[in-house]
C-alpha positions as CSV (number, residue, x, y, z in Angstrom):
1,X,76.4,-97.8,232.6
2,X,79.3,-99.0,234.5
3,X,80.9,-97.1,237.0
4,X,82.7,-98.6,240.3
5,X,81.4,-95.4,242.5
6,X,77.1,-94.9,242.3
7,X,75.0,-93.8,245.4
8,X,74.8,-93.7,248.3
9,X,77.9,-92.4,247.8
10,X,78.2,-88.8,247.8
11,X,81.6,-87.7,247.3
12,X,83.6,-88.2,244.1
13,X,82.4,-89.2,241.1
14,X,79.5,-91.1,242.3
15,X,76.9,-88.3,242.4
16,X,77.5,-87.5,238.4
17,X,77.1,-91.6,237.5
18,X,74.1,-91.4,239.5
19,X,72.6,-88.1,238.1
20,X,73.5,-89.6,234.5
21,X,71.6,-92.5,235.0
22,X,68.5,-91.2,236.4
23,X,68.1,-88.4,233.8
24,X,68.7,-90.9,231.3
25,X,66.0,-93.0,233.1
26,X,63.6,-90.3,233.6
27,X,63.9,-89.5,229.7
28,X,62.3,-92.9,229.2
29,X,65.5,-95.2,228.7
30,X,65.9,-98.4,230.3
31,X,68.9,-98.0,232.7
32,X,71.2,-100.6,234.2
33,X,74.0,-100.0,236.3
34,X,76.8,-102.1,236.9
35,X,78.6,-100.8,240.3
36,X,80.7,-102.1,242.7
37,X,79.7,-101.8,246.5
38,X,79.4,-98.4,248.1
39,X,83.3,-97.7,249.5
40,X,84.1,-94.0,248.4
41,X,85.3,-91.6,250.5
42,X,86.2,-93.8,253.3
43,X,87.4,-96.6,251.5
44,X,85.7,-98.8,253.4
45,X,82.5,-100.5,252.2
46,X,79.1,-99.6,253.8
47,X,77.8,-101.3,256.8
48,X,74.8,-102.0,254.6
49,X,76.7,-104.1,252.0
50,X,78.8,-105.8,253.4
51,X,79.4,-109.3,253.3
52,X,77.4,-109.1,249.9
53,X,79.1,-111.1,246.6
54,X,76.2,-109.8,244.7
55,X,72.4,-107.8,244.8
56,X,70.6,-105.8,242.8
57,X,68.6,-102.8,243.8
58,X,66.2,-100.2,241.9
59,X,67.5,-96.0,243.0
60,X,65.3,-94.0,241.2
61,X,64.0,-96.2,238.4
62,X,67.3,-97.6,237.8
63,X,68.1,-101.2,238.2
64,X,71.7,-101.0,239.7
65,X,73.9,-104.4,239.8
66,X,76.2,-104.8,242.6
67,X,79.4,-106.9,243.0
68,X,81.7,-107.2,245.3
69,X,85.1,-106.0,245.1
70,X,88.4,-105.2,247.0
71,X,88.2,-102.2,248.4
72,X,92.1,-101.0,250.1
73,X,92.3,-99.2,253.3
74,X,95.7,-97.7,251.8
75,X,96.8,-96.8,248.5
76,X,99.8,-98.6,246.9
77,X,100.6,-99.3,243.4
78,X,99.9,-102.9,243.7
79,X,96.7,-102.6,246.1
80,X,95.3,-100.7,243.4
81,X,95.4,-103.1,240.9
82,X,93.7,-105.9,243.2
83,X,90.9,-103.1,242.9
84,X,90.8,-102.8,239.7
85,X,91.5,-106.6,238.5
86,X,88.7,-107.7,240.9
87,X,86.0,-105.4,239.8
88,X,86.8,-107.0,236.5
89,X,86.8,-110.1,237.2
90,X,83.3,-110.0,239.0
91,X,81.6,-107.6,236.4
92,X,83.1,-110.0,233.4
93,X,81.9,-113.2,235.1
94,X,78.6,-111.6,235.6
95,X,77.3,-108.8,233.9
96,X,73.7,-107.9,233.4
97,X,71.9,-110.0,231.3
98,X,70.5,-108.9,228.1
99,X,71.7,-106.8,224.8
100,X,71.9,-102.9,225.6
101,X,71.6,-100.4,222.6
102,X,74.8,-98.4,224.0
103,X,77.1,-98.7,226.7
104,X,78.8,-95.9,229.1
105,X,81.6,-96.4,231.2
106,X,83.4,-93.8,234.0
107,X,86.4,-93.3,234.2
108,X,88.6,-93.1,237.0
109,X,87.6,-97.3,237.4
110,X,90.1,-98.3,234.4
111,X,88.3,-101.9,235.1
112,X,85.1,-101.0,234.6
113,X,86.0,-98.9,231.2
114,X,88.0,-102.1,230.1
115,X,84.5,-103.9,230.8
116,X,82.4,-101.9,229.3
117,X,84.7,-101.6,225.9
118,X,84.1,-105.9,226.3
119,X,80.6,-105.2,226.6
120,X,80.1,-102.8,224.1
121,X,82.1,-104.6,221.8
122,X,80.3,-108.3,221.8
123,X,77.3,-106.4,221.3
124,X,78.0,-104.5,218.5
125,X,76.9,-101.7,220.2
126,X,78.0,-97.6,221.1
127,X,80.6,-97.3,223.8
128,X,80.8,-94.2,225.3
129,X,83.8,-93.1,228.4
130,X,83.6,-90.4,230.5
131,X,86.6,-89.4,231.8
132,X,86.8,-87.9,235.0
133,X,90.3,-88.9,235.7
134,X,93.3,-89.9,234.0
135,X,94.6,-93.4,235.2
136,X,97.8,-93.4,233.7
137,X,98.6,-89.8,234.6
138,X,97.3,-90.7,237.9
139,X,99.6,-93.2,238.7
140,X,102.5,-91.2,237.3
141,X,101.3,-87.9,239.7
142,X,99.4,-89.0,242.3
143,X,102.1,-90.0,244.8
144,X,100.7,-93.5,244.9
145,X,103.6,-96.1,245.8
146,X,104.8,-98.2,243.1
147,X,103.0,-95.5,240.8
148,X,105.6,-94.5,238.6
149,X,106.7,-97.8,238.4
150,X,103.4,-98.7,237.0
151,X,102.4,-95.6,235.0
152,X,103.1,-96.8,231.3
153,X,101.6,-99.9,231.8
154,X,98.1,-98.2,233.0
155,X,98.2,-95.4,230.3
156,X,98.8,-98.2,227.8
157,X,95.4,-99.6,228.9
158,X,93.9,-96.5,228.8
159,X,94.9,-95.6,225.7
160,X,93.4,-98.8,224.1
161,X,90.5,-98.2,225.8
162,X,90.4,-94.7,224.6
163,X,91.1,-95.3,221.1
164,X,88.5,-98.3,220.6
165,X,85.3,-96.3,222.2
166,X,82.8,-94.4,220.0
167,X,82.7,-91.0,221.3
168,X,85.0,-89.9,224.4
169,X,83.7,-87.0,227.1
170,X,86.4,-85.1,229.3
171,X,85.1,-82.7,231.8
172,X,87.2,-80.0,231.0
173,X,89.1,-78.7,228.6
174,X,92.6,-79.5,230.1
175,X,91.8,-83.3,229.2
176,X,91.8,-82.8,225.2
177,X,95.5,-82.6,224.8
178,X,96.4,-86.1,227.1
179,X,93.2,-87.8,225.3
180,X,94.4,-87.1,221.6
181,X,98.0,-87.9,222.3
182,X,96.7,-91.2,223.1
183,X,95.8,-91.8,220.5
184,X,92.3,-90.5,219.6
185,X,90.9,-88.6,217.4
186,X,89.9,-85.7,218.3
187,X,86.4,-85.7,216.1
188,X,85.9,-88.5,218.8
189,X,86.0,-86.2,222.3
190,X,83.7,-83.7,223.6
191,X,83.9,-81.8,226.8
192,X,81.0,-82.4,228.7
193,X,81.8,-80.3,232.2
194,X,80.5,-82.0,235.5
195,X,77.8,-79.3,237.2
196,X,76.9,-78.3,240.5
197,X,74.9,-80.8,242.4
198,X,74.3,-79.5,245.4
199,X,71.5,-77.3,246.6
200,X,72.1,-73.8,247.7
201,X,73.1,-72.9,251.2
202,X,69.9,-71.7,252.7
203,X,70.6,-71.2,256.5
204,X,71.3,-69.0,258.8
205,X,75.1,-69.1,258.5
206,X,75.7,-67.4,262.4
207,X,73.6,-70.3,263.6
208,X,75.5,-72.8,261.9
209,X,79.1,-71.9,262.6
210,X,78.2,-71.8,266.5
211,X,76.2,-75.5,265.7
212,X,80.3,-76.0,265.0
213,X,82.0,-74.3,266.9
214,X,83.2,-71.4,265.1
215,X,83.3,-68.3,266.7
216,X,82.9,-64.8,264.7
217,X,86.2,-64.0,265.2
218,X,88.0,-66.7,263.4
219,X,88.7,-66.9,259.7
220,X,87.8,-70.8,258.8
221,X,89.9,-72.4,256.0
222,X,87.4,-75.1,255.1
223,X,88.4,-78.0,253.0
224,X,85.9,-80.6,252.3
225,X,86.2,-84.1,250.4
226,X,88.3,-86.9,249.9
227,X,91.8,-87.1,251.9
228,X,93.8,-89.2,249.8
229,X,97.2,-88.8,248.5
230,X,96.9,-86.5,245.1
231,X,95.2,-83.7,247.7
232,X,98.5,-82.9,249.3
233,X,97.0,-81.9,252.5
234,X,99.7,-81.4,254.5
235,X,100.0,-78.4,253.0
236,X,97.0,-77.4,255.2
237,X,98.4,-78.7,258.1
238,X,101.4,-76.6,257.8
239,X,99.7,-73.6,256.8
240,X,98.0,-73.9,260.2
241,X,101.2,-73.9,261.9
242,X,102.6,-70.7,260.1
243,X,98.7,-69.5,261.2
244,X,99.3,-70.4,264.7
245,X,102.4,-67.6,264.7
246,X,101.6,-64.9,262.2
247,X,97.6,-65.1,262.1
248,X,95.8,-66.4,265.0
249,X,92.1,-66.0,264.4
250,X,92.8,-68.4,261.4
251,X,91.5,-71.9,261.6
252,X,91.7,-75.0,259.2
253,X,89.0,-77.1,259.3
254,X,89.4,-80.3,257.0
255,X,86.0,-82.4,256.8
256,X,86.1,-85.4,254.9
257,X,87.3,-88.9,254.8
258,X,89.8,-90.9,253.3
259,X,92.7,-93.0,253.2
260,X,95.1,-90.1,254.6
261,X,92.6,-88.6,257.4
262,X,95.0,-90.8,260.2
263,X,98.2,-89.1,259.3
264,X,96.6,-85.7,258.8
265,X,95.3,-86.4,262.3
266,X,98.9,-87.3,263.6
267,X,100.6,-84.1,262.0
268,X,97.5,-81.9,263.1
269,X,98.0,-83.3,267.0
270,X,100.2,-80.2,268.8
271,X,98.2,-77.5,266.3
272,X,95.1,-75.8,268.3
273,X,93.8,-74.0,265.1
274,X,93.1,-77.2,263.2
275,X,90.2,-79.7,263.2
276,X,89.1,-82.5,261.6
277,X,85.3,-83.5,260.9
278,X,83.2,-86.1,259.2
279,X,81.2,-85.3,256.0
280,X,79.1,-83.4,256.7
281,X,75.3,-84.9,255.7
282,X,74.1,-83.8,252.1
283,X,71.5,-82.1,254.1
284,X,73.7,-79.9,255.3
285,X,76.6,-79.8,253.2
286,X,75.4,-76.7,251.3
287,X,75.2,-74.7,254.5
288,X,78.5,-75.8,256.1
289,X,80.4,-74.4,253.0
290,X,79.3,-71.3,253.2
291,X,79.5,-71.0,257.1
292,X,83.3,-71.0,256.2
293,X,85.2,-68.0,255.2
294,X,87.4,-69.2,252.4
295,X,86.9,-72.8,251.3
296,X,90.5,-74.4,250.2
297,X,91.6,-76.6,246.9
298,X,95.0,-78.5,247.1
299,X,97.1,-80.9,245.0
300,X,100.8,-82.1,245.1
301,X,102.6,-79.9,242.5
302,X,102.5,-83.0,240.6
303,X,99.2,-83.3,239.8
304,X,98.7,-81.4,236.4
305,X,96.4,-83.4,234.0
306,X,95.2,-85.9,235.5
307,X,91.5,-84.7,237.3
308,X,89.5,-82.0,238.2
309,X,88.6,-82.1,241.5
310,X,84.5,-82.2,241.6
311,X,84.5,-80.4,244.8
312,X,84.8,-77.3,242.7
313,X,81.0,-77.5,241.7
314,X,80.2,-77.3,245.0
315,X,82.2,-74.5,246.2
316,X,81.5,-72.4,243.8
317,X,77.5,-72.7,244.7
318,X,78.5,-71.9,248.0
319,X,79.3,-68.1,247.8
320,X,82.8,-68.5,249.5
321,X,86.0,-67.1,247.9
322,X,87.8,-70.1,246.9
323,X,92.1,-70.4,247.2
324,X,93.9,-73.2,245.0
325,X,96.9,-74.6,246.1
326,X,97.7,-76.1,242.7
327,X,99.4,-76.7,239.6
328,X,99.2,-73.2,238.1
329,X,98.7,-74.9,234.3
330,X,96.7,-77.4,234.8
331,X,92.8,-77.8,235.4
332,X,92.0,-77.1,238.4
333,X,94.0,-73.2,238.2
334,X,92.6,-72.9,235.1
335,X,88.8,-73.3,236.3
336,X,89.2,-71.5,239.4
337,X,90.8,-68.2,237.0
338,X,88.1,-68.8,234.3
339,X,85.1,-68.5,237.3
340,X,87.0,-65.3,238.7
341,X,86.0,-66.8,242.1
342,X,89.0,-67.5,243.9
343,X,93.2,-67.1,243.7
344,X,95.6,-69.5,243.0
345,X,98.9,-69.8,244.9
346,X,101.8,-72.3,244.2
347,X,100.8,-75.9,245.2
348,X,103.3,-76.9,248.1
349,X,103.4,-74.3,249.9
350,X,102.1,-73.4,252.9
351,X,103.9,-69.7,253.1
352,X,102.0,-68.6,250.0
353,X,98.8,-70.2,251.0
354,X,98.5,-68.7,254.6
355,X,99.6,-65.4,252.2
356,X,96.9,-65.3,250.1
357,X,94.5,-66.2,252.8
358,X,95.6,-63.5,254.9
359,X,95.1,-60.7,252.0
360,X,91.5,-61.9,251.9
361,X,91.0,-61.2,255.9
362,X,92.6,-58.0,255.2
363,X,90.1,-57.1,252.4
364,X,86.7,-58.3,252.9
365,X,85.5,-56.5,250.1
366,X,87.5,-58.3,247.5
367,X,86.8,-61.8,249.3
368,X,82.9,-60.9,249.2
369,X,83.5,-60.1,245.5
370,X,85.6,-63.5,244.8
371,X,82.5,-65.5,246.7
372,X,79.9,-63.2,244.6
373,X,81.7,-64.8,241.1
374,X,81.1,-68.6,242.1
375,X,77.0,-68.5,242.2
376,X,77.2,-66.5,238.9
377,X,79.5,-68.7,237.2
378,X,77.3,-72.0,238.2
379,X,74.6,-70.2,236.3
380,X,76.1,-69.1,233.8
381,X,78.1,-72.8,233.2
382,X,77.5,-75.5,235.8
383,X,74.0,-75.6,235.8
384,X,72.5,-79.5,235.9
385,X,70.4,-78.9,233.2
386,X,73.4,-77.7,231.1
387,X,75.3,-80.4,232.2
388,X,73.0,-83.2,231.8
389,X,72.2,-82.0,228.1
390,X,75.7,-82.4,227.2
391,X,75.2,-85.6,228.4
392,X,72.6,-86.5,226.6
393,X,73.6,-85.1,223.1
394,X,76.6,-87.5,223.5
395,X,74.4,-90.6,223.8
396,X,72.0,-89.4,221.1
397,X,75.1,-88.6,219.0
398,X,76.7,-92.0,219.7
399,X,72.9,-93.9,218.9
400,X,72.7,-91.8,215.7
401,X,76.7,-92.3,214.7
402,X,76.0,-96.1,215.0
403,X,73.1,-96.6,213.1
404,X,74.7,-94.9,210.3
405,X,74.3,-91.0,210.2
406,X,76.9,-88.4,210.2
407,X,80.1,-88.3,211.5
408,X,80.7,-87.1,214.8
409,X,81.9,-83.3,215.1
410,X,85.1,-82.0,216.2
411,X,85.8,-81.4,220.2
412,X,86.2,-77.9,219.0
413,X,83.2,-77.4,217.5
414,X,80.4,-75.3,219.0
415,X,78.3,-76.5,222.2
């Protein structure tokens, strides 16, 4: 497997590369990773690797391969690429040793998919992408500088990428279109949903909002995960301010890292009812959710196609109603609608998002309702054991394509 994020990280894609490759380990494969070092949310490698050029460590049965990469404290068009071209170059120059049966590569790391197409390819072996984002429609959406300026050039990599591997897994439906109109054929792509990988909340949730401050008075707006440019989250900030005059028991709470948390910090600095914390520890993560009241999803109106934020797994475990600030046809809408666990306002606007919040502190019942649909859905969808089989039928189908038995079915076809 190669993938740019694995653990420790928590946040992002990392937790579903790592989940991947210890299922497929536990199963009785022989698993080797080939990662970069540990950078995601914060965009700033861990105090425990740094000044490394190479290790390798065994998580879980697992020998992961780490090498050393730049890692950008902001995110340009061009700082992005010495991120990409250097993860390259170190995992071309050195990659594991040794003929693997099949290779899989994540996607957002366009590098690493590159690689692992090189890989697969001088081995005569399976290669296998997950997509979890769309570089090229990233660049073109995410507000990155220099993005659109670099958009066509990405997607034109992607699409080669694409096109060349065996079979091609998109975690949502949404994906399909973009993937084929690179391109691929669609016999090649399946949707292989991410799943909920956290644990339940199981505390006492008075206990824990006065652990943070919350009184049982205010109405928390909670959003937690990366802040980086594609999450918009300005729109919080100013949806705090409208707050501050038409709703004051309403707070926003944004808990995270990334390359935007300084400027949110600066906007935030005159605004009483906002607050900014650190992750949260993934011991506690499941109970901080659900100590909120409403737990928030945002992207520039820009974003349509290009990722599915994973932080919707999460939420939806947590019981809370959910409000989208996004793209009303793309993914993310889409998920949040087919779940019947949250609304979805126009992305951009603070107005309609302190709106729909405020309906849901008028109405209780309907937000306990909302929160009631997310469990149910994660059990009836998102389960790991659900999600990790579709997994695993990919790489069985890829093994059993290669060696010479049938073709591979449509992405339409039954799951």
């Amino acid at each position: 497997m190669i993938s740019a994020n694995y653990a420790p990280e928590h946040a992002g894609i990392a937790p579903y590369s790592t989940r991947t490759a210890e299922h497929l380990a536990a199963c009785g494969a022989e698993v080797e990773v080939l990662a970069g070092m540990p950078h995601y949310p914060a965009w700033r490698v861990h105090e425990d690797y740094r000044g490394r050029w190479r290790m390798v460590e065994t998580r879980a049965g697992v020998r992961v391969h780490r090498r050393r990469h730049f890692v950008p404290s902001r995110q340009t068009a061009l700082l992005r690429a010495l991120y990409e071209v250097s993860f390259l170059a170190h995992a071309s120059l050195a990659p594991p040793a040794g003929r693997p049966d099949l290779v899989i590569s994540q996607m957002p790391a366009l590098a690493g998919a590159f690689a692992g197409g090189r890989i697969a390819r001088r081995h005569g072996v399976p290669h296998v992408v997950v997509v979890q984002d769309l570089m090229g429609a990233a660049a073109a959406q995410s507000g990155i500088r220099g993005g659109d300026h670099v958009a066509s050039l990405v997607a034109g990599v992607e699409a080669k990428v694409l096109r060349t591997a065996s079979l091609i897994g998109v975690v949502h439906e949404s994906f399909v279109e973009p993937v084929t109109a690179r391109g691929v054929p669609a016999p090649r792509v399946r949707v292989v949903p991410n799943w909920t990988h956290v644990a339940a909340p199981t505390a006492d949730r008075r206990a824990v909002r006065a652990r943070l401050g919350w009184s049982e008075e205010e109405f928390v707006v909670l959003h937690s995960g990366n802040m980086g440019l594609k999450q918009g989250l300005e729109v919080l900030v100013d949806t705090a301010r409208v707050a501050a005059r038409a709703t004051p028991r309403m707070r926003v709470v944004l808990m995270g890292d990334g390359s935007r948390r300084a400027d949110l910090q600066r906007l935030a600095t005159d605004l009483p009812n906002v607050d900014l914390l650190p992750p949260a520890a993934d011991s506690d993560f499941p109970d901080v959710l659900a100590a909120a009241d409403v737990l928030a999803v945002t992207q520039r109106a820009s974003v349509v196609d290009m990722s599915l934020p994973s932080k919707l797994t999460s939420y939806f475990a947590s019981g809370r109603p959910v409000v989208a600030s996004v793209a009303p046809h793309g993914g993310t809408a889409q998920e949040v609608r087919r779940a019947g666990a949250g609304l979805v306002v126009r992305p951009e606007d603070p107005e309609a998002l302190h709106d729909a919040v405020a309906e849901l502190i008028r109405d209780p019942e309907r937000s306990a309702a909302l929160g009631a649909r997310g469990p149910a859905y994660v059990r009836e969808r998102l389960s790991p054991q659900a999600g990790l089989a579709r997994i695993t039928a990919m790489v069985s189908e890829a093994l059993a394509h290669s060696a010479g038995e049938p073709e591979a079915r449509p992405a339409s076809a039954p799951r």
